[in-house]
C-alpha positions in Angstrom: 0.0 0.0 0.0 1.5 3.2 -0.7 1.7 5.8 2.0 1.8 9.3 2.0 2.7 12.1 4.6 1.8 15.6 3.6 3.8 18.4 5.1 1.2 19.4 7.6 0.8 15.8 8.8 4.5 16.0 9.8 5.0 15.6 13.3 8.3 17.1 14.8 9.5 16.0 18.4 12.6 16.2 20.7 14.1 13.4 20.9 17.3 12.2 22.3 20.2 11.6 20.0 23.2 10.1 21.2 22.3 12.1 24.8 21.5 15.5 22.7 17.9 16.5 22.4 17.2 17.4 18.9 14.1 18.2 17.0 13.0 15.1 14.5 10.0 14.0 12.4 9.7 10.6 11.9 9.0 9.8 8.3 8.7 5.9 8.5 9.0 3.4 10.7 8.0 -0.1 10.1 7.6 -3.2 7.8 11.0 -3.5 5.4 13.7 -3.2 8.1 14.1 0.4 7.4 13.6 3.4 9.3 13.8 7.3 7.9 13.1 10.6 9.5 14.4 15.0 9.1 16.8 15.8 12.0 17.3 19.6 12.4 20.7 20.7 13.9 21.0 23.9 15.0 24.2 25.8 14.2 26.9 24.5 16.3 25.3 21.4 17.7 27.8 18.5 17.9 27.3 14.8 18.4 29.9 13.0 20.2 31.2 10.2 19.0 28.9 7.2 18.3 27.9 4.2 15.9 25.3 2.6 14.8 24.5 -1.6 15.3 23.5 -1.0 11.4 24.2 0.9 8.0 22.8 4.8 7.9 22.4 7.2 5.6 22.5 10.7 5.3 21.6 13.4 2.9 21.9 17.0 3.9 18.8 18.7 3.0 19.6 22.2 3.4 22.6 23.5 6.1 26.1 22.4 6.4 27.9 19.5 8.4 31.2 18.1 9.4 31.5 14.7 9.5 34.7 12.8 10.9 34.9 9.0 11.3 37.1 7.8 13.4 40.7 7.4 12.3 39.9 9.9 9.4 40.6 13.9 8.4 36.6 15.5 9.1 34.7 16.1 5.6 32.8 18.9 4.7 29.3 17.9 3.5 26.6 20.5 2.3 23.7 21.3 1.1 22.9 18.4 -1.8 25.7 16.4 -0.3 25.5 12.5 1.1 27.2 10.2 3.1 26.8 6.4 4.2 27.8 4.9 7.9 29.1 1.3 8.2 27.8 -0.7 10.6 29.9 -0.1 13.5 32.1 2.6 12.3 32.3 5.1 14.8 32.3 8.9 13.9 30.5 12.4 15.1 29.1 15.2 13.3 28.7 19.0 14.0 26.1 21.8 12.5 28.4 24.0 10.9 25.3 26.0 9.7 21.7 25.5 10.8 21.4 22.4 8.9 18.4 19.4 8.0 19.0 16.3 7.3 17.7 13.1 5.4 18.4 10.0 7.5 17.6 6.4 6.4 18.7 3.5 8.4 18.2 -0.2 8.9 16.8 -1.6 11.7 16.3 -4.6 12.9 13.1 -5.0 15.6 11.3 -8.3 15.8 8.0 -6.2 15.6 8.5 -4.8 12.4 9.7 -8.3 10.7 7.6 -9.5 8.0 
């Protein structure tokens, strides 16, 4: 069945991210092992350094971020630009600008297996 979420069905919530409240709207969540949601980062806002149990993916909707995995030189990523997480690879990222992003990630939750 296909879904849809207009704009003014968006629901946007603090949640905690890696122990930083940020505000987030859940896009979907559910059957397919995938989750998605918009993540809004306020200028300056820095998460430490985490990972994920599996694979994420990032696309910076509007804003710029710096993104540094651990062992590497930090990359610049703007507005239009992308980056993928490994599972397990460990790495933080920091608002350079007031900056949305595009996340999509696997999960893995008994209640949402087919």
């Amino acid at each position: 069945m296909t879904r849809y979420l207009p704009t003014e069905a968006q629901q946007w919530r603090t949640i905690d991210v890696v122990g930083m409240p940020m505000k987030a709207c859940r896009l979907w969540e559910g059957d397919h092992n995938v989750k998605s949601g918009l993540f809004h980062m306020p200028q300056g806002m820095a998460l430490p350094s985490h990972h994920h149990p599996y694979w994420c993916q990032i696309y910076v909707v509007s804003g710029t971020m710096e993104v540094q995995a651990e062992g590497e030189q930090p990359h610049i990523i703007g507005c239009g630009g992308y980056y993928f997480v490994e599972p397990g690879d460990t790495h933080r990222e920091t608002a350079l600008t007031d900056t949305l992003l595009l996340t999509i990630c696997e999960e893995d939750r008994p209640e949402f297996r087919r």
